[in-house]
C-alpha positions as CSV (number, residue, x, y, z in Angstrom):
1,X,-44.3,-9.3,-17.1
2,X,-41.2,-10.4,-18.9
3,X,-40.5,-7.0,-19.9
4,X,-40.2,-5.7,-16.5
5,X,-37.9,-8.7,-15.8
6,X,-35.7,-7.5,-18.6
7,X,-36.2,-3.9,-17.2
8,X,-34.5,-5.0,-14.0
9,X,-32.1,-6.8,-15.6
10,X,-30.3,-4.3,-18.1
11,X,-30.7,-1.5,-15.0
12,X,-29.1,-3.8,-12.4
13,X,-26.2,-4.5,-15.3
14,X,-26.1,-0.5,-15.5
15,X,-25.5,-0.1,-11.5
16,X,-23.2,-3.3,-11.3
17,X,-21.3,-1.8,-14.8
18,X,-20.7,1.6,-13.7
19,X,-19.4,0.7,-10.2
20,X,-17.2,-1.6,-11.4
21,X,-15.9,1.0,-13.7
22,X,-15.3,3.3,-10.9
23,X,-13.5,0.4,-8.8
24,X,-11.1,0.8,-12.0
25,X,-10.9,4.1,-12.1
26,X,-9.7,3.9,-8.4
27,X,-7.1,1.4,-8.9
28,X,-5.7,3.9,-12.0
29,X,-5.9,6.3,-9.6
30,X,-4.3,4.7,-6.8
31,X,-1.5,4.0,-9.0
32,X,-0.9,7.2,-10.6
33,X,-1.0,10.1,-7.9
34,X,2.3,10.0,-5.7
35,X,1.0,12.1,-2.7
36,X,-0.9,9.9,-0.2
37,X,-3.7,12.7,0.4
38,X,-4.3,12.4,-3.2
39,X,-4.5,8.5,-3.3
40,X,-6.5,8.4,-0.1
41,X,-8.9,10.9,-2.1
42,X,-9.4,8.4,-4.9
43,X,-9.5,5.4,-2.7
44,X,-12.1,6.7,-0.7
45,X,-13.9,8.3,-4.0
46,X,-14.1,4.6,-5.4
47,X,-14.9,2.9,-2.7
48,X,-18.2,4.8,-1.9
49,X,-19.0,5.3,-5.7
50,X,-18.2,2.0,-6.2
51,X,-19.5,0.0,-3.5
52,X,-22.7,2.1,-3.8
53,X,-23.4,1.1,-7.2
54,X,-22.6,-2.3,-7.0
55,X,-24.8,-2.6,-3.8
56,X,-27.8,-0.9,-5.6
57,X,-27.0,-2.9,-8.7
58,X,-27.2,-6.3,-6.4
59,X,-30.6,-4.8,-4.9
60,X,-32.3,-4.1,-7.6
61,X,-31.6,-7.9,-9.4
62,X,-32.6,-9.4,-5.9
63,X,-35.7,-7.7,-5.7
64,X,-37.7,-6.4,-2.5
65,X,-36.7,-9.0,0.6
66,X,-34.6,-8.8,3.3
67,X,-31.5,-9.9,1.5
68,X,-32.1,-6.1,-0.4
69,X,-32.8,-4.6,3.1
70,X,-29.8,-5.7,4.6
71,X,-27.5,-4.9,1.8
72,X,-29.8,-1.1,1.5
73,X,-28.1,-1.1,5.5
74,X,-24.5,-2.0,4.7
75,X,-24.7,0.8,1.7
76,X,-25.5,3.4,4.5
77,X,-22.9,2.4,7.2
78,X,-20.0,2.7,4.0
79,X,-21.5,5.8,3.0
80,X,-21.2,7.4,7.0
81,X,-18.1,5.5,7.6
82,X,-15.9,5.5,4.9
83,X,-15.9,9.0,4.1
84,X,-15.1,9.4,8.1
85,X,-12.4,6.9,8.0
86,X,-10.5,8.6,5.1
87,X,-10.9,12.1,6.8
88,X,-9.4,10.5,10.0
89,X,-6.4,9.2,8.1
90,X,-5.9,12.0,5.9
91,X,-5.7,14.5,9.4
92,X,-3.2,12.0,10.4
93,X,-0.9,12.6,7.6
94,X,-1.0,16.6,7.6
95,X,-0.6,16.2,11.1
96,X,2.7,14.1,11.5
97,X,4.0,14.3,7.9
98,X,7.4,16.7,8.6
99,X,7.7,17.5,4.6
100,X,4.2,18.2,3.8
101,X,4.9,21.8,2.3
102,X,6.7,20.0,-0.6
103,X,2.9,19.0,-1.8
104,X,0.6,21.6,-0.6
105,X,1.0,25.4,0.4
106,X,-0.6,26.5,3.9
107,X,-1.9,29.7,3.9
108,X,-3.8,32.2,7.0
109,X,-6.7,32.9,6.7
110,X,-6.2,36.3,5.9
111,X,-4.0,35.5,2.8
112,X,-6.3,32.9,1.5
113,X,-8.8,36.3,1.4
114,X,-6.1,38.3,-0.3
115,X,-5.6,35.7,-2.6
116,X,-9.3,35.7,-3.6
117,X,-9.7,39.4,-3.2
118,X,-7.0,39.5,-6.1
119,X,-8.3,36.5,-7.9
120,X,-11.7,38.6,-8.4
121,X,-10.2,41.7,-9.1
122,X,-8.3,40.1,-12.3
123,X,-11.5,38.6,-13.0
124,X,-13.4,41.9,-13.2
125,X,-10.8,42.9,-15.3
126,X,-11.2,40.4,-18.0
């Protein structure tokens, strides 16, 4: 029996490592990239990795209860509703940010197709 406590133990260490690890990755990341679109990627990259592993970590120490049920619930509301958050923000910004061809280039629909049409026709080439 005590080698399936230390089985949980070292996994739950794993989870709780890793996510911490992305939580500092994030903060790196948050810090680095000047363009909001690319922070809000990393901010909402971390916090889902993150959280998630942390949160699984923290379940699988604790066991099966309700305390692991509950937190197994607040897992999958950040997983629907930070990604949605972030999307809503970021549509935000395109959407009333007056200089945002400085950081990205928009293109039709039938120049992104050129642009891959070309893309594979050097590739064939190679």
């Amino acid at each position: 029996m005590e080698i399936l406590e230390w089985i949980r133990f070292i996994l739950a260490a794993a989870f709780l490592l890793g996510g911490i690890v992305i939580f500092l990755v994030e903060i790196f990341g948050m810090y680095r990239f000047r363009f909001v679109l690319n922070r809000m990627q990393i901010a909402a990259t971390g916090d889902t990795l993150g959280l998630g592993l942390c949160l699984i970590g923290l379940m699988v120490a604790n066991g099966a209860n309700p305390a692991t049920a509950k937190m197994l619930l607040v897992l999958l509301f950040f997983w629907i509703a930070s990604p949605v958050s972030s999307h809503v923000l970021s549509r935000m910004e395109y959407t009333t940010d007056e200089k945002i061809t400085d950081h990205l280039r928009i293109l039709t629909l039938e120049e992104a197709e050129r642009e891959i049409k070309e893309q594979e026709d050097r590739d064939e080439h190679i």
